[in-house]
C-alpha positions as CSV (number, residue, x, y, z in Angstrom):
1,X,32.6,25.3,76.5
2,X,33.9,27.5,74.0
3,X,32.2,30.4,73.5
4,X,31.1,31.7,69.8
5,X,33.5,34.2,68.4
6,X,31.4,37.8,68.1
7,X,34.0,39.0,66.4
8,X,34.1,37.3,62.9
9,X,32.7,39.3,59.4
10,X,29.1,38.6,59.1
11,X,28.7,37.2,54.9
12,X,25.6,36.6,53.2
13,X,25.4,33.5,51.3
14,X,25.9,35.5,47.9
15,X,29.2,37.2,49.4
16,X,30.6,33.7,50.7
17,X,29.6,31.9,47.1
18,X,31.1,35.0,45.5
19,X,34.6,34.5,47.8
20,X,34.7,30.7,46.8
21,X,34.3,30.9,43.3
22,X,37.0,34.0,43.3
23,X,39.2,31.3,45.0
24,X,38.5,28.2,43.0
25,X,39.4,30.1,40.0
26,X,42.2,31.9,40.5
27,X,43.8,28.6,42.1
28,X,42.9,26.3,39.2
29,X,42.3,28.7,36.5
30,X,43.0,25.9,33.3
31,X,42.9,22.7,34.3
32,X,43.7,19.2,32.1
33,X,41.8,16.0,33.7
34,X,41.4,12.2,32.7
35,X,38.8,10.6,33.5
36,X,35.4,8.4,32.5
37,X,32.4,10.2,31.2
38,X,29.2,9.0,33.1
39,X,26.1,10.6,32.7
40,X,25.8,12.5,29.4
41,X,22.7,14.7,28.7
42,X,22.5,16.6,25.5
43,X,20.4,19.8,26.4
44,X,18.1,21.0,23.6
45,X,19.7,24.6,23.1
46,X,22.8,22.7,22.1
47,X,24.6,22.6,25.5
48,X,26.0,19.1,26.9
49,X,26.0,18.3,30.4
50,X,28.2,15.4,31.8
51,X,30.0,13.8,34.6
52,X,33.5,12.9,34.9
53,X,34.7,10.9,37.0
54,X,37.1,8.0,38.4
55,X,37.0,5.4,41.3
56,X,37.1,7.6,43.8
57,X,35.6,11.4,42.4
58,X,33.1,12.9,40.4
59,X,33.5,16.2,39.0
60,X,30.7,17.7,37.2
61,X,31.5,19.4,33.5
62,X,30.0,21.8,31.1
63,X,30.8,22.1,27.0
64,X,28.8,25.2,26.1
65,X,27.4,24.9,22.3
66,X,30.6,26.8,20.4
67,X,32.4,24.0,21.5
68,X,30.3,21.3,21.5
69,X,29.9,21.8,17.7
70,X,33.9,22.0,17.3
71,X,34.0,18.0,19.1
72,X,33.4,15.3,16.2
73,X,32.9,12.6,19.0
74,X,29.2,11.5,20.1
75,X,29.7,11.6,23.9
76,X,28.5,8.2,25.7
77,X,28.8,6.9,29.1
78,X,32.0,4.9,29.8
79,X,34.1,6.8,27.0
80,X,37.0,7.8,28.9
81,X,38.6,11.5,28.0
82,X,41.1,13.8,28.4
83,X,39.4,17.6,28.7
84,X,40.6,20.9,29.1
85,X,39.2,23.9,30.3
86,X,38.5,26.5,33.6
87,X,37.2,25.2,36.5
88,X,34.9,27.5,38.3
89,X,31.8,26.9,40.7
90,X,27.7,26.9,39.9
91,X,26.3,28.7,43.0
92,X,22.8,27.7,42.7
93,X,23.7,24.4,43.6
94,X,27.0,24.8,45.8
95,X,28.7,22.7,43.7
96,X,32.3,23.2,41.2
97,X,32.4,22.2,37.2
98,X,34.6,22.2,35.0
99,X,33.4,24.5,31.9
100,X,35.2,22.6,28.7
101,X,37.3,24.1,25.9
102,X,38.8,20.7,24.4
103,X,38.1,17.5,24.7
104,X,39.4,14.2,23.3
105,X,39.3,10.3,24.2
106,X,42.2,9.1,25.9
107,X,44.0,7.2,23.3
108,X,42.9,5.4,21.1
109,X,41.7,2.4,22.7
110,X,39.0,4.1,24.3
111,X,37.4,4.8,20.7
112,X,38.6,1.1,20.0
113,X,36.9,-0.6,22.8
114,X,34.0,1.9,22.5
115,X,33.8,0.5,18.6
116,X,34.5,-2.9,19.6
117,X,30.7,-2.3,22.5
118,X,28.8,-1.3,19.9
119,X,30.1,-3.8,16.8
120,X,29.3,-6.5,19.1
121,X,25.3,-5.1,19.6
122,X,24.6,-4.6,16.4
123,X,26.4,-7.9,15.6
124,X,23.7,-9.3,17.7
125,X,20.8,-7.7,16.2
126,X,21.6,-9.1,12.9
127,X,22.7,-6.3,11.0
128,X,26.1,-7.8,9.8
129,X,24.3,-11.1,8.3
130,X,25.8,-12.9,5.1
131,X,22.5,-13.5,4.4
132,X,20.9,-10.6,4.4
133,X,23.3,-8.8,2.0
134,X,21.9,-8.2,-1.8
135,X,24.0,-8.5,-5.1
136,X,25.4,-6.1,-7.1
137,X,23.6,-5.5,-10.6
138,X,25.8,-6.4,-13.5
139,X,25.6,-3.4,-15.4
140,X,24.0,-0.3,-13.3
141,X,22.2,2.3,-15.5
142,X,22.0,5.4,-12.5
143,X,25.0,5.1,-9.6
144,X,24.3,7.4,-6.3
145,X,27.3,8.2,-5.0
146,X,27.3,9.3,-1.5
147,X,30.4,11.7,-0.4
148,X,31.5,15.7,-0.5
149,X,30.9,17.5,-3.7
150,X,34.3,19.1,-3.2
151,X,36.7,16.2,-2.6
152,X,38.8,14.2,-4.8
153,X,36.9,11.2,-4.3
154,X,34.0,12.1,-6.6
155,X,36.7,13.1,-9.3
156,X,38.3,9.4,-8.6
157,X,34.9,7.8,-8.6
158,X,33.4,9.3,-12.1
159,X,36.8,8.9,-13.9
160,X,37.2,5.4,-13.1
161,X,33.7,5.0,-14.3
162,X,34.1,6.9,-17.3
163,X,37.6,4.6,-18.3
164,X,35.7,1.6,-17.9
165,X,31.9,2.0,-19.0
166,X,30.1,5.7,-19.0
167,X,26.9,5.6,-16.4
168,X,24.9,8.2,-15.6
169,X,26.1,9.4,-12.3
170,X,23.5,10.9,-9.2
171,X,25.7,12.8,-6.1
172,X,24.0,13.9,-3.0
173,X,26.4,15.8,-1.5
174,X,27.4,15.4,2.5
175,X,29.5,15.8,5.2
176,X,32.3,13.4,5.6
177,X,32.8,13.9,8.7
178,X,32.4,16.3,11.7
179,X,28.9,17.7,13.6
180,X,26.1,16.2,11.7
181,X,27.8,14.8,9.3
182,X,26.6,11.5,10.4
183,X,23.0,12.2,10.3
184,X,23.6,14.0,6.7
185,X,24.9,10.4,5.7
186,X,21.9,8.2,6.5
187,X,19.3,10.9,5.4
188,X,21.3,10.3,2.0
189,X,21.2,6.5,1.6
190,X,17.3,6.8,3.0
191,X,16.6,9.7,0.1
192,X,18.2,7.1,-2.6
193,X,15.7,4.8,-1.3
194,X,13.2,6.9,-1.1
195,X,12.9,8.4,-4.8
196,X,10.5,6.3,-7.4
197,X,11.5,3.4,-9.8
198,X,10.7,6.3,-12.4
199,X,12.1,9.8,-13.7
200,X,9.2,12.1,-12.8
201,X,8.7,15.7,-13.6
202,X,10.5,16.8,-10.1
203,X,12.7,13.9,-8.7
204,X,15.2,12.0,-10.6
205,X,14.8,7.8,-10.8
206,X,15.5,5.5,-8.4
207,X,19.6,4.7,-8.8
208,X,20.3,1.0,-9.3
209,X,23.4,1.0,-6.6
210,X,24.6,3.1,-4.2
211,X,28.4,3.8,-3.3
212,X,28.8,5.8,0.0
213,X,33.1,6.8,0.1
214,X,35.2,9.1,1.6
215,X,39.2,9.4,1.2
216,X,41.8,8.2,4.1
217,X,42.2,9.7,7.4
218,X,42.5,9.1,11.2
219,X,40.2,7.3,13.4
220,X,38.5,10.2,14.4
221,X,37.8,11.7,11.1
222,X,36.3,8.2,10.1
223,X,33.9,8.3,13.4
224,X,30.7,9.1,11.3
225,X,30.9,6.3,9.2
226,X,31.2,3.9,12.8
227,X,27.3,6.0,14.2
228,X,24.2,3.5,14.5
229,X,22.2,5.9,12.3
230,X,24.3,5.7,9.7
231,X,24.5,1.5,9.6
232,X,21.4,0.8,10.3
233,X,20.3,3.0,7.2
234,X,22.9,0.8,5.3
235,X,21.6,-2.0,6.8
236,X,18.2,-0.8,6.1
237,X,18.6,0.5,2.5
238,X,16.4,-1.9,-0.5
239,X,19.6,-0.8,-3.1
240,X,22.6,-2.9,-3.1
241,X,25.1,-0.7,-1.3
242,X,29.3,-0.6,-1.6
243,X,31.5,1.2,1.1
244,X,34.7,2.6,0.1
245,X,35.8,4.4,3.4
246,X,39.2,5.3,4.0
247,X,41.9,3.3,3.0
248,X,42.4,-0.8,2.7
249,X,43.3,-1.1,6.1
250,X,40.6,1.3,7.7
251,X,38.1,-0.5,8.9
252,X,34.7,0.8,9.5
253,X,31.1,-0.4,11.3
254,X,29.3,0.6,7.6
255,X,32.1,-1.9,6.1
256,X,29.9,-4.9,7.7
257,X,26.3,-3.5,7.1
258,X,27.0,-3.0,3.2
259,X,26.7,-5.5,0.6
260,X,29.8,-4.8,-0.7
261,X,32.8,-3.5,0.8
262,X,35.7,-1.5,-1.4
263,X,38.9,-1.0,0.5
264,X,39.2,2.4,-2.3
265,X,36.5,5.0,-3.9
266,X,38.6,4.0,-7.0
267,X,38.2,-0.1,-6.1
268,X,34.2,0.7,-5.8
269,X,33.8,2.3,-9.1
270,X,35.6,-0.8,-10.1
271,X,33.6,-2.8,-8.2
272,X,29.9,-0.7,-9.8
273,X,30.9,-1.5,-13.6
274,X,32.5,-3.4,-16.1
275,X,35.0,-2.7,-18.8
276,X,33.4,-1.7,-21.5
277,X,36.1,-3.0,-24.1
278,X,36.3,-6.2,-22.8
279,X,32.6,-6.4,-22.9
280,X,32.8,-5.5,-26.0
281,X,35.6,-8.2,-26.8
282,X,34.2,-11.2,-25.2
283,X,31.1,-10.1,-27.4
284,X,33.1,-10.2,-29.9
285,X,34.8,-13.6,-29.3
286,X,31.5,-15.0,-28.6
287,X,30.1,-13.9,-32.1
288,X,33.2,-15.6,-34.4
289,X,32.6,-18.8,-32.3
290,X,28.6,-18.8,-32.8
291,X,29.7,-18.0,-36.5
292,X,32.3,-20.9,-37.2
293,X,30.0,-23.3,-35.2
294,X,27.4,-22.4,-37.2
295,X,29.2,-22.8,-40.6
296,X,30.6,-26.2,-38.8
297,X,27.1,-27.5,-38.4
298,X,26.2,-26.2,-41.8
299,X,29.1,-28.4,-43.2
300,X,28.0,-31.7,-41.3
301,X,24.8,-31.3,-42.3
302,X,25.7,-30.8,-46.5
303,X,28.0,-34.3,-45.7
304,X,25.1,-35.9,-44.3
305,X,22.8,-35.0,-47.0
306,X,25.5,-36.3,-49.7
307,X,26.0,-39.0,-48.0
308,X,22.3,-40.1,-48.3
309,X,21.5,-38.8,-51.8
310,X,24.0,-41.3,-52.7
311,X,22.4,-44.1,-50.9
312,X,19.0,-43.4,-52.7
313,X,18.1,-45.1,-55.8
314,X,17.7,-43.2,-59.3
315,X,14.7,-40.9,-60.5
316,X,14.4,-43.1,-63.4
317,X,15.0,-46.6,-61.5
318,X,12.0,-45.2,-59.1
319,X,9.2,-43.7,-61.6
320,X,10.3,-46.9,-64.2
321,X,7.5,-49.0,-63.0
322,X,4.9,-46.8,-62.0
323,X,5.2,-45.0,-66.3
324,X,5.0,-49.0,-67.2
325,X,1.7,-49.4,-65.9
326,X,0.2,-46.1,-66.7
327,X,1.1,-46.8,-70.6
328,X,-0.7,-50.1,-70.0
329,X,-3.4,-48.5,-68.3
330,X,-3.8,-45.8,-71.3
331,X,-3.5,-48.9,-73.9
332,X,-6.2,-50.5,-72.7
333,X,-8.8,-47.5,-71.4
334,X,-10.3,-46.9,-75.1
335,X,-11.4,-50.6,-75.2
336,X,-13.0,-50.5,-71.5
337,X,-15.0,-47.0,-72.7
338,X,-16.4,-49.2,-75.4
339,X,-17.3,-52.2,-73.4
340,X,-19.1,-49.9,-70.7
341,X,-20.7,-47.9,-73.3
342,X,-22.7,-50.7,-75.0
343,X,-23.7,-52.3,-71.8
344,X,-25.4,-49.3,-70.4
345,X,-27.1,-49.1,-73.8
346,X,-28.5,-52.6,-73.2
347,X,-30.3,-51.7,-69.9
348,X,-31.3,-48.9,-71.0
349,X,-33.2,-50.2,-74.1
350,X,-34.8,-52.7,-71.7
351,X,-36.4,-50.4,-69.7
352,X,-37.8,-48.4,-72.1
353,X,-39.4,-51.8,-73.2
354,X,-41.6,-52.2,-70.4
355,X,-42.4,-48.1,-69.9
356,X,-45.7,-48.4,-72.6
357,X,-48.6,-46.4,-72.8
358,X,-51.3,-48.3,-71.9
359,X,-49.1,-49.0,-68.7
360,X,-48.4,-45.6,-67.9
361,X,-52.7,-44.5,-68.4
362,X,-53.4,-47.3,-65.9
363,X,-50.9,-45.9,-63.6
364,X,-51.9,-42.3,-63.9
365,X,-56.1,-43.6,-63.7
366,X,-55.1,-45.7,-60.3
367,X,-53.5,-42.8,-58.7
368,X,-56.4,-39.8,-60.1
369,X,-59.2,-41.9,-58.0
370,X,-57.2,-42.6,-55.1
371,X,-56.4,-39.1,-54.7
372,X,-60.0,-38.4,-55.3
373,X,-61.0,-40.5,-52.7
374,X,-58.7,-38.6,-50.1
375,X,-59.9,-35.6,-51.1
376,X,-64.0,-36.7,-50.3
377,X,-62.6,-38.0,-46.9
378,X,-60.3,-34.6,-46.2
379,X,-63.3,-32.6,-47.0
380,X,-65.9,-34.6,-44.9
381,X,-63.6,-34.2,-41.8
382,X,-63.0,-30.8,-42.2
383,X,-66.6,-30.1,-42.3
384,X,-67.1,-32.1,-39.2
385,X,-64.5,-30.9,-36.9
386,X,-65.6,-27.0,-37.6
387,X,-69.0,-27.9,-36.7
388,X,-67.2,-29.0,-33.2
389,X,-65.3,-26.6,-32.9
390,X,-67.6,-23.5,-33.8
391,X,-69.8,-25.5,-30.7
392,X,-66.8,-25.6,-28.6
393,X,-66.4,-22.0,-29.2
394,X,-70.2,-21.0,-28.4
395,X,-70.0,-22.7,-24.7
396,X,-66.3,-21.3,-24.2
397,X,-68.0,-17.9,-24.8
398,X,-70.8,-18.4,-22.3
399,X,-68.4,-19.8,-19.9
400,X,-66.5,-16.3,-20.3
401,X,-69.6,-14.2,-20.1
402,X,-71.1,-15.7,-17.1
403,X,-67.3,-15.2,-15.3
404,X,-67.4,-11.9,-16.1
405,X,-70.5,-11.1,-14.7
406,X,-69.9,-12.7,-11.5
407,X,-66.1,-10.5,-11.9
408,X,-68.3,-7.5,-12.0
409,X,-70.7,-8.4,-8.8
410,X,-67.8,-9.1,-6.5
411,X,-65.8,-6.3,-7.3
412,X,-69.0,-3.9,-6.9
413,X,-69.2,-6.1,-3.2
414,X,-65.6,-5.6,-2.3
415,X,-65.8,-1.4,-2.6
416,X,-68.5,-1.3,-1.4
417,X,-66.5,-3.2,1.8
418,X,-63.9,-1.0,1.2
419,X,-66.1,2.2,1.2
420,X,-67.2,1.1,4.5
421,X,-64.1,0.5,6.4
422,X,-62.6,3.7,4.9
423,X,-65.9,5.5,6.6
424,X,-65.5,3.9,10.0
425,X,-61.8,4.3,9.9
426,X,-62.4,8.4,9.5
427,X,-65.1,8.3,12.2
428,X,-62.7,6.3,14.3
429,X,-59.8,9.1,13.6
430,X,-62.2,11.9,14.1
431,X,-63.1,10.6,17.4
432,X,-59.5,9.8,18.3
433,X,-58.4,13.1,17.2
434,X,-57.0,16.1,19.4
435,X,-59.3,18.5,17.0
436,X,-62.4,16.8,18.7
437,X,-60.9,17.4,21.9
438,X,-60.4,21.6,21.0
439,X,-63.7,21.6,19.7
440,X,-65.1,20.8,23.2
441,X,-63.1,23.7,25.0
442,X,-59.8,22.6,25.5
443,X,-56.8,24.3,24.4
444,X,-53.5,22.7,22.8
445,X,-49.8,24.5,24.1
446,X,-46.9,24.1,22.2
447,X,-43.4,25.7,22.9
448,X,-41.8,28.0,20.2
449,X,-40.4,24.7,18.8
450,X,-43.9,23.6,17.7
451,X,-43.5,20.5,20.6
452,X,-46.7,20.1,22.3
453,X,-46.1,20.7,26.5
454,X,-47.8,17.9,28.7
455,X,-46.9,19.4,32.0
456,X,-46.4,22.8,33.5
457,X,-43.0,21.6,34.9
458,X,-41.7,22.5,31.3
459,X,-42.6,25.7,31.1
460,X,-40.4,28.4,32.5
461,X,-41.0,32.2,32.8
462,X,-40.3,34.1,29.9
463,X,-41.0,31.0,27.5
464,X,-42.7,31.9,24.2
465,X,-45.7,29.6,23.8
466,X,-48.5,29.2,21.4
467,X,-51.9,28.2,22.2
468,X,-54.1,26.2,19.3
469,X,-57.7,26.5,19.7
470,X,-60.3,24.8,17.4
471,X,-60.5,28.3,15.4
472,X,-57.3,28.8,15.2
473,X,-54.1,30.0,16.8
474,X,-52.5,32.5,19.2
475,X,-49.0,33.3,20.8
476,X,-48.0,33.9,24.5
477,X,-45.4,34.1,26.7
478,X,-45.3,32.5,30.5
479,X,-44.9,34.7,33.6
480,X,-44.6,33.0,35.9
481,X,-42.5,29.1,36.1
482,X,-44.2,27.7,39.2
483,X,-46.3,24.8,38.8
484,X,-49.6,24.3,40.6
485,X,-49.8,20.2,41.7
486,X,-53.0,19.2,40.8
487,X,-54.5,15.8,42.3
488,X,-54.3,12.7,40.2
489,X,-57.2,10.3,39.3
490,X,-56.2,8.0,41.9
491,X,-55.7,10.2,44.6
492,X,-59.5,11.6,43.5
493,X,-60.7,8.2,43.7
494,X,-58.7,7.4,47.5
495,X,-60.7,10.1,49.1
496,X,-64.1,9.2,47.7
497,X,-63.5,5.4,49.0
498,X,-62.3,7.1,52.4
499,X,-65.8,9.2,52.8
500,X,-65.5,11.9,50.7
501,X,-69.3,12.9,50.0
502,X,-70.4,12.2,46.4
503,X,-71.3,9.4,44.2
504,X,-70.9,6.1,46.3
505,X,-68.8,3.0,44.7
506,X,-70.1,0.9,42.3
507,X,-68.3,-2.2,44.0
């Protein structure tokens, strides 16, 4: 049995810690590694914890905030990376990290196959449907360009626009790429969609289409454009959308999600509007051919109408006829004037033959008594039917007075019911009231509320109280909160039946 060695340096846990990470770091002081990242967790202060590891290890790293922001990547699990940096130990957990400086994916078809992942997921959601994509507006009145102020793409974009048809341009400016320049990207295409339809006194209108470009560069630089925040707000967006990032060959995730794709900044402009002069040609064009169809039609229609004039017959040929028999008509109308005239005249000198005088006193005689007769009869029955009606009218009025003196009698009986009812009902109430009840002796308490108290359980010392007498009324206060049990009817009425002396039952 060996026996333990006395002789070794006694270290406390700080000082052996201390040694270690003295030895880890002068022995690997900068360190380059390859591996997969694994679990990825980005700390609120700006600091981004990970694991990197292979087959067979797992080596904990460290990218304090200075760097983080320097790394345009979105670290995910799976992403495998090369990283550079010290690696030192963490002695409140006895373990070793690697605190990074640089970090980049290892090649690139880790960033391809990591494009390729997320491509195929929002592939499945839908996002890159035919069907969902809008069409562009013929002629756009506002264009929102998406990009940096300060590149040459804006330049490109407005003087393409302004060679080919003048529109009033809205930039919101952004990061093309780098930290946050993704985020920067869909809060733009969301703030498009966001203003109103109209120019108010503080936002500008809604624009009618929405170009989000960028100029060329390397996979990396064209990472924010590939971030699920920034297609699914393409996706998302209610204006028709064109993306012009990179060159024709770069290929981005925003390239599916937009309506439109431009493989230039220049080809989207292009793509936005119109030429202007050959607008202004074909309106042109259009205008002589309306014109010379017109005057064709006008022509066809003169030959038709010549055509038929000399089919139709002569004014002369058509009104000979019609003059014929109006001269006859004129010829012969003195004659008929005549004719007419004299044989009203004989009519009328018959009639006057029979209208005599003696004819017309009989008439007038015959007509003077039978009106006199109707006027005897009219005056007879007029006399007779006031006479009914003047004794209608003296029994209608005794019928009314009798009624109203039998209205009078029961309306004398009914207050006087009244009267009585109202009597009893005040006796009843004075009998029923607590008044009557004070007037014997009692007393009413009410607490400082003005609520009446039943029981002496309510009170409690201290209480204010007030005390109603039939007179009138007094405050108090309660000393004391104990309640004194007094017996109840029924036990009252137990102890008589068991022998109590007093009155005897009735039963």
């Amino acid at each position: 049995m060996n026996e333990p060695r006395l002789n070794l340096p006694e270290l406390t846990v700080s000082e052996l810690s201390t040694a270690l990470k003295r030895t880890i770091e002068e022995a690997y002081g900068y360190v380059r590694v390859r591996g997969e990242l694994g679990k990825v967790s980005y700390h609120g202060n700006g600091h981004v914890y990970f694991d990197l590891k292979d087959d067979r290890a797992c080596v904990a790293g460290v990218i304090w905030r200075s760097t983080a922001l320097r790394i345009q990547l979105r670290l995910e699990a799976g992403l495998e990376v090369v990283v550079t940096g010290r690696l030192t130990t963490y002695p409140g957990r006895s373990q070793y990290q690697i605190i990074v400086e640089t970090l980049e994916p290892a090649g690139i078809g880790a960033l391809m196959a990591l494009l390729e992942e997320r491509k195929r997921k929002l592939a499945a959601e839908g996002l890159f449907d035919e069907a969902r994509k809008q069409l562009l507006p013929f002629l756009p009145t506002i264009v929102g360009v998406v990009t940096s102020p300060t590149g040459a793409v804006i330049r490109d974009i407005l003087h393409r626009l302004a060679d080919r048809f003048p529109r009033r341009v809205l930039l919101w400016p952004v990061k093309v790429q780098g930290d946050g320049s993704a985020a920067e990207i869909a809060a733009a295409i969301d703030g498009f969609n966001a203003l109103p339809e109209r120019e108010g006194a503080l936002l500008p209108p809604r624009p009618d289409l929405i170009i989000v470009a960028r100029g060329g560069g390397s996979l990396e630089d064209l990472w924010s454009f590939n971030e699920e925040i920034v297609v699914r707000a393409a996706a998302a967006s209610l204006i028709p959308l064109i993306s012009a990032v990179g060159h024709e060959t770069d290929v981005t995730l925003i390239d599916f999600a937009a309506d439109r794709r431009a493989p230039t900044p220049t080809a989207a402009a292009e793509m936005a509007v119109p030429v202007r002069t050959e607008l202004l040609l074909d309106i042109e064009s259009l205008s002589r051919r309306a014109l010379a169809c017109w005057r064709r039609k006008q022509d066809a229609r003169w030959a038709e109408l010549r055509s038929a004039s000399r089919a139709l017959p002569k004014a002369e040929e058509v009104m000979a006829v019609p003059r014929q028999r109006l001269d006859h008509a004129a010829a012969s109308l003195d004659r008929a004037l005549r004719t007419n005239a004299h044989v009203h005249h004989v009519k009328f000198s018959r009639i006057a033959g029979r209208l005599s005088d003696r004819l017309l006193r009989a008439n007038i005689e015959r007509r003077r008594e039978r009106y006199g007769s109707l006027s005897s009869r009219l005056r007879a029955g007029v006399a007779a039917n006031l006479a009914v009606h003047r004794t209608r009218i003296a029994q209608e009025r005794e019928r009314v007075t009798a009624f109203g003196e039998r209205a009078r009698r029961a309306v004398r009986q009914l207050i006087a019911v009244r009267d009585s009812r109202a009597e009893r009902g005040g006796e009843l109430l004075a009998a029923f009231s607590y008044r009557g009840v004070l007037a014997r002796g009692f007393a009413l308490v009410r607490d400082a509320k003005g609520r009446p108290l039943r029981t002496a359980v309510a009170i409690t010392a201290g209480m204010p109280l007030e005390i109603e007498f039939s007179d009138g009324r007094i405050g108090a206060r309660a000393e004391t909160s104990q309640a004194t049990e007094r017996p109840s009817a029924a036990s009252k009425l137990r102890a008589r039946r068991a022998g109590t002396p007093g009155q005897g039952d009735l039963f």
